[in-house]
Every structure is written in C-alpha cells, then in structure tokens.
C-alpha positions in Angstrom: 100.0 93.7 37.0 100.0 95.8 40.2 97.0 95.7 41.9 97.3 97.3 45.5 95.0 97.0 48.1 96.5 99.8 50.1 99.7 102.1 49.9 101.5 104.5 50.4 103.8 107.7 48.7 106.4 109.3 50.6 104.5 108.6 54.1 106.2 110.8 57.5 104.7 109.6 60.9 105.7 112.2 63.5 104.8 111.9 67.2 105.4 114.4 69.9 108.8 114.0 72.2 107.6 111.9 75.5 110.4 114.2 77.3 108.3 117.2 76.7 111.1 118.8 73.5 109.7 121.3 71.0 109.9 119.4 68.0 108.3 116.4 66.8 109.9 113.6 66.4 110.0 111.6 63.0 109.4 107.5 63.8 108.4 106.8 60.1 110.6 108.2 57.5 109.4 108.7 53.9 108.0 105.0 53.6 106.5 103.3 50.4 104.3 100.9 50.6 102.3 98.6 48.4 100.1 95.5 49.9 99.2 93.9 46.7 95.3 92.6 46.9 95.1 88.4 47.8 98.8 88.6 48.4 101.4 88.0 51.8 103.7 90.8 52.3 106.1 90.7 55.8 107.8 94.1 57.3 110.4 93.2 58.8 112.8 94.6 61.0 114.1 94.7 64.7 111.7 96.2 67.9 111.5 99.7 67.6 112.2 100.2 63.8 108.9 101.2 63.3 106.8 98.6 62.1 103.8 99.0 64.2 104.0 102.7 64.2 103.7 102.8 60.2 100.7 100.4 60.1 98.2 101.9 63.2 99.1 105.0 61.8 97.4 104.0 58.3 94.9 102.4 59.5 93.9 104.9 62.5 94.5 103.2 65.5 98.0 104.6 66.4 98.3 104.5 70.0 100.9 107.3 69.9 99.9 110.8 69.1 100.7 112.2 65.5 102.0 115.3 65.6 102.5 115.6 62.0 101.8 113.7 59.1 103.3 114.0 55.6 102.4 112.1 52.6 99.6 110.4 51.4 98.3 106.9 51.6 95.1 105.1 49.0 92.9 102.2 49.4 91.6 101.0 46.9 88.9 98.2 48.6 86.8 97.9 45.3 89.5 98.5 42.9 88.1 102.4 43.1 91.0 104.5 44.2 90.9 107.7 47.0 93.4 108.8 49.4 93.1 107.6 53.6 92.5 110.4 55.7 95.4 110.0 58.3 95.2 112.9 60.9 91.8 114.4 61.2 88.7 113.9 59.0 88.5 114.6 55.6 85.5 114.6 53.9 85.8 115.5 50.8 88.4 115.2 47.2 89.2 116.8 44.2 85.6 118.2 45.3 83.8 115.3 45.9 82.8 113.2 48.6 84.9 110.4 49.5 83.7 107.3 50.0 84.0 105.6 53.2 85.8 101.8 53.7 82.8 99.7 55.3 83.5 99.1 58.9 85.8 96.0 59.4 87.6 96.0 56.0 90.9 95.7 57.6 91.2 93.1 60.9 93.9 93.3 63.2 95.4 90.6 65.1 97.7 92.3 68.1 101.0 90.7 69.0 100.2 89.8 72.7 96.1 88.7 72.8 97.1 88.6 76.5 96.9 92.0 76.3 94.1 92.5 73.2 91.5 90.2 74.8 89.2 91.5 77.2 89.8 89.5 80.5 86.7 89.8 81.8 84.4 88.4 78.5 83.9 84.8 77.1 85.7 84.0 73.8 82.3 83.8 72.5 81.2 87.2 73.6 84.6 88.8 72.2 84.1 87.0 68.9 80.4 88.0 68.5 81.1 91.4 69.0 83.1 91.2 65.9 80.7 89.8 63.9 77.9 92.5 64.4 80.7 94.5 62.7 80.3 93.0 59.6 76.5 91.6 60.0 74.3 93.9 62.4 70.9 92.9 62.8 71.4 89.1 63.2 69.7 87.1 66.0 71.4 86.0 68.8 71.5 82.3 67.6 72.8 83.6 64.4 75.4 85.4 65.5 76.6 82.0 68.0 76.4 80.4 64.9 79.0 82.3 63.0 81.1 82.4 66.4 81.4 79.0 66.0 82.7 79.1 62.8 85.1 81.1 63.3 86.5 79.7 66.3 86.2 75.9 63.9 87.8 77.9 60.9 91.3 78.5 63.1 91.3 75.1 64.1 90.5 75.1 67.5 88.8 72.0 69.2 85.6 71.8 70.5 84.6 75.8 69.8 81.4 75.5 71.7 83.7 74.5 75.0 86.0 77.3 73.9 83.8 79.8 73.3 82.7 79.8 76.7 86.6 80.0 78.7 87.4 83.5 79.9 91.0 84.8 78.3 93.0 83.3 81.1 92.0 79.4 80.9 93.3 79.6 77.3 97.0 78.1 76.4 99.2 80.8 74.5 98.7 79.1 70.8 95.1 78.9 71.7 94.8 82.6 72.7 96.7 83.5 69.4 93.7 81.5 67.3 91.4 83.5 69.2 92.7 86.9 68.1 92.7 85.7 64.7 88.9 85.0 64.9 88.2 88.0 66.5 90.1 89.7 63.3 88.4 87.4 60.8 84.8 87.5 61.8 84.7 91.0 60.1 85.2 89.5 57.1 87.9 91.9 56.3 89.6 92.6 52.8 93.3 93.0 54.5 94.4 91.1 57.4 97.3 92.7 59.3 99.2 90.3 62.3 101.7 92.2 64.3 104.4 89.9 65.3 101.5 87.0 66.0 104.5 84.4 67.3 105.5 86.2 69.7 106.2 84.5 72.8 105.5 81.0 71.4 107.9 78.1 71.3 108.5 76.9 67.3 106.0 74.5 66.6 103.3 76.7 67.1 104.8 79.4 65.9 104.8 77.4 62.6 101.3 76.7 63.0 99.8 80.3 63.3 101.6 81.4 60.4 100.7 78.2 58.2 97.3 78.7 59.4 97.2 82.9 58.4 99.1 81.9 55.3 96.0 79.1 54.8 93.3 81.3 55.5 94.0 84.0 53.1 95.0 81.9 50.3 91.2 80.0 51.0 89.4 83.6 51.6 91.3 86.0 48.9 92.3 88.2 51.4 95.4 90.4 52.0 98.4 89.9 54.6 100.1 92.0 55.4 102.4 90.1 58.9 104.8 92.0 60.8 107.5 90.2 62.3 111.7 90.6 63.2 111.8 86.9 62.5 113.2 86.3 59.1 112.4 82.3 60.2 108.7 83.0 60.0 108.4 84.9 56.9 110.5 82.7 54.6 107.3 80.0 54.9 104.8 82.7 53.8 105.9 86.1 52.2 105.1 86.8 48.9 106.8 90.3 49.5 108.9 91.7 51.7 109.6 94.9 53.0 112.5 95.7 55.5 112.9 98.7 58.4 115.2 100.1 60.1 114.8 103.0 62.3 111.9 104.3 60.5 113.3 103.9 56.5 112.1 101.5 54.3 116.1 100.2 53.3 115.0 97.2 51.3 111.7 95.7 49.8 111.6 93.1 46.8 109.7 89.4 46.0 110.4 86.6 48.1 113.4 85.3 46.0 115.5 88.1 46.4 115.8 87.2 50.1 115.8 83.5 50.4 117.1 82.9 46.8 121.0 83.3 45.8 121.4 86.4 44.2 123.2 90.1 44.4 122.4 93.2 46.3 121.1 92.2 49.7 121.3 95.3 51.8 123.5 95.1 55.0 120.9 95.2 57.7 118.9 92.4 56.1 122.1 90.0 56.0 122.4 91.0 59.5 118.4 89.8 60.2 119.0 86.6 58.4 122.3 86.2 60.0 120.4 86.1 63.7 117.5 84.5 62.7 119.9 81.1 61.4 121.8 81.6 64.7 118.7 81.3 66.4 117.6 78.2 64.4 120.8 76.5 64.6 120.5 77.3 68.4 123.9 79.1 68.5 124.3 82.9 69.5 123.2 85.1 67.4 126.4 87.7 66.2 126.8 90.7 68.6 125.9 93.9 67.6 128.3 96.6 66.6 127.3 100.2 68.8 130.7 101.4 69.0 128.8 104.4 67.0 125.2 106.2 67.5 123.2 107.2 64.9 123.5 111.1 64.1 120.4 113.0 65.2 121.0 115.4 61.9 119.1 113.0 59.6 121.8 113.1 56.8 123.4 110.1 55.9 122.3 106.6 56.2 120.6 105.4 59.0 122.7 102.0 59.1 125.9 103.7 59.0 126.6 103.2 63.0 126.0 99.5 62.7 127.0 98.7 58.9 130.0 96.1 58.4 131.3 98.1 54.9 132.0 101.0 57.4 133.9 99.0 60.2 136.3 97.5 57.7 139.6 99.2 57.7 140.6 99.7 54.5 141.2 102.8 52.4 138.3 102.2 50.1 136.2 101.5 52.5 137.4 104.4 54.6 136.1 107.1 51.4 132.5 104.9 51.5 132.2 105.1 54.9 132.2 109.0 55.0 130.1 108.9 52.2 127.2 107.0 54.0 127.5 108.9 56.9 127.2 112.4 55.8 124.9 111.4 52.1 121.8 110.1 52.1 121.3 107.1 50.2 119.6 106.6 47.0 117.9 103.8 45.8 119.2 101.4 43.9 118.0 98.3 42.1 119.6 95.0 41.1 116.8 93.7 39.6 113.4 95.8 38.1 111.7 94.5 41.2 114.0 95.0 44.1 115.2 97.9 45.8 117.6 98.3 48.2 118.9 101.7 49.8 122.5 101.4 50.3 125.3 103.2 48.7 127.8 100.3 49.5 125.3 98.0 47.3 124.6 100.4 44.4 128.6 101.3 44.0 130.5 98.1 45.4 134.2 98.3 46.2 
C-alpha cells in the first residue's frame, strides 16, 4: 500500500533568467514525486538536470529565487495529509489552519560539507546546534551527551577527540560522517543526501551509502539520496526516479533498473552505460551534441542526445520527427514503472 511521506502533483519550479530576460525560466518541469515513508528512493540524473533544484525547492531552502511555482506538493509527517506551502506563507486550507511540520522533520546532508560546515566551529559545537532543534531546553552536558552519540552512531572513532577538530583537520570521509550527524541529530522523519560521495575515492563512497542505507533501515526513517552515480544507488534504492533537464523521464522499483527486463528509457541506458565504464575503469561513451535542445518546449527533451533518433533508417527517420516536435506520454511496461519515451511505448 502507498504510504508517502512527501510528494508531489504536477510540480513547476521557475527561477528568474541570471542574464537579466523577461521571462522566467522553467528548471523543474511538471515532476511527480512520491518518497514512500521508511523507504530509499535515488533521483538520479546528470549535473544540472535538476535534482537539487526540485528538492530545496520543496523543502524551502532553494538557494535560487522562484519566480513561479506551479503545482502542489503534501506531507504527510503523521500520516495526516495537507499541502507544503512552496513560495510564500500560507496559513490556512480548505478554511482551516494548517498544521505546521515540527522543526527538523526533514535533515539535509549537502554534497560538499567543505562547504556546509562552518569553518570556524568545533564538530561538537556544529552538531549541538542541531540537537537543540529537536530538544531545546537540555543542559549543556546533555546536549554533549547526545553529540556524542551522534558522532558514535556514524561510526566515527573516538567522538570525544572528534568533536573538538575544527572542519579542516577532518579527512573527506570523516567530514561526510559529520554532515550526516549534523542531519541526524534532529531526529528527522526524511533524510535527504545530495550527492554525499562526491569527491570520494570508492571505498568510502561505499561506506557512506552502506552507512545511510543502515541508519534508516535501524531508525525508520525516509531517504530520499541524490546522486548521477547509478554505481551508488544499485546497493541501496528501493525506488528510483530519473531526470533530465528538469522532466521526470523514468521512475519505477529497484528491479526495473538493475533486473533484466523491457522498457528502460534511453537516457537511463546511457547513465548505466557510463557508470559500468567508470567501474570497469574504461571511458565512459562520448556524448552525442551534434543537436541542442529546442528552447520551444515541444517535444522530448532527450531528442538531441537520443540513439533511436541518430539511427538512419527510414522508420527511425518518422520517430525521430515525432519526438522532436510531440511531447511524450507516459507509458508503462509494468503497473509500477513508467517511462516517458515514445520510442519505448511504440517500438520499431
């Protein structure tokens, strides 16, 4: 049975042109979203699809601007359901008050901590701070108390010694561990990690996401990880969703990307193509840009890069015109996979 945590219908995240143009300009397109409650669900997708865009917005902290809106998203923290106010306050629904998520329900572990940890606090002063989130009142020696578990709870030695190293005298996995404790020590109902590997070699990439996989499976909590890495999410997604400049083109369970089966769309063969590459420590295939992207917003927003359309053939030719100037519908080869692609949903 369905049982969202938080998501979203028919969400549009516009943010004003940085060149100074009239119009805003749309970075998420029409996105729906479900992060099921105690379960791991990866977005996925290349730098600049999106991602991070579609998640700060819902969750308030967009560093960009909104210039517009569309669409609604719902929590539903306590199984009680009322829509997010994402631009602006909103007090009230359907004439009553809404209620309001308790501060800390949702952590947030950034992709660099180089850059999310203050440089000039202790560990232990940065974590404490997040636990008078969640627990105000509590005595100083409280408070180091549950610092210290934390900083024990994502494995890191000796967390007395660590909670008193400034930002810099901490290795990158170590830093990592520490924005995860930061995140955790609100006690938070969803835990979102935006690309948390990032800039770490593969054995401790492996280990942050084992350990944020472990910790939510111990703690019931949501994840929702954001990554371009199709190696890091195959050892912990549960669901998947994948983006591509701004449109939700694929999202189904774990099998229907790591299991045989038909329908994969063309940009996620393309992801899982690199990402083996990668692994095998061979290049990763060049990208096709003999085309750009039309500015119109008709047609699919693959169609520049997609293999079906490069193919010279006659019936490939017709498709090709077809995803270029029609935008695609969705279309399902099984009742709980979707994939956006008119190459998929009529094959040649």
């Amino acid at each position: 049975m369905s049982d969202p945590i938080l998501f979203t219908r028919d969400l549009w995240v516009r943010v004003h042109d940085p060149n100074g143009g009239g119009s805003p300009i749309a970075v998420v397109r029409g996105a729906n979203i479900e992060l099921q409650r105690g379960a791991t669900t990866c977005l996925v997708g290349e730098s600049g699809s999106g991602k991070t865009v579609l998640m700060r917005a819902l969750l308030g902290i967009s560093g960009a601007r909104p210039g517009v809106t569309a669409g609604t998203a719902w929590a539903r923290p306590d199984g009680s359901e009322f829509p997010v106010p994402l631009v602006g306050p909103r007090k009230r629904w359907r004439g009553r008050a809404l209620p309001s998520l308790r501060p800390g329900w949702a952590g947030y572990v950034f992709q660099h901590p180089s850059h999310s940890l203050d440089p000039l606090l202790r560990v232990g002063d940065q974590v404490g701070a997040s636990v008078t989130i969640a627990h105000s009142g509590l005595t100083p020696a409280a408070v180091k108390r549950r610092v210290l578990h934390w900083l024990e709870t994502v494995h890191l030695p000796n967390p007395e010694a660590v909670a008193q190293l400034f930002p810099h005298e901490l290795s990158g996995g170590m830093a990592q561990r520490v924005a995860i404790a930061i995140a955790l020590a609100t006690e938070p109902d969803l835990l979102v990690a935006d690309e948390p590997t990032t800039g770490l070699d593969w054995s401790v990439r492996r280990d942050i996401v084992d350990l944020l996989g472990e910790l939510c499976r111990a703690r019931g909590m949501s994840l929702l990880l954001i990554s371009h890495d199709f190696q890091v999410v195959e050892h912990i997604a549960d669901q998947l969703y994948v983006m591509f400049r701004g449109e939700l083109v694929e999202d189904g369970p774990r099998r229907a990307f790591f299991e045989p089966g038909p329908g994969s769309h063309p940009y996620t063969r393309e992801l899982q193509a690199r990402s083996r590459a990668l692994e095998e420590g061979s290049s990763p295939p060049r990208l096709h840009l003999a085309e750009q992207p039309t500015s119109s917003g008709a047609g699919c927003v693959y169609a520049h890069r997609c293999p079906w359309i490069r193919e010279p053939s006659p019936e490939r030719s017709a498709l090709g015109e077809r995803c270029r100037s029609v935008r695609p519908p969705d279309f399902r080869p099984s009742s709980d996979h979707r994939v956006r692609c008119i190459a998929v949903g009529e094959p040649t």
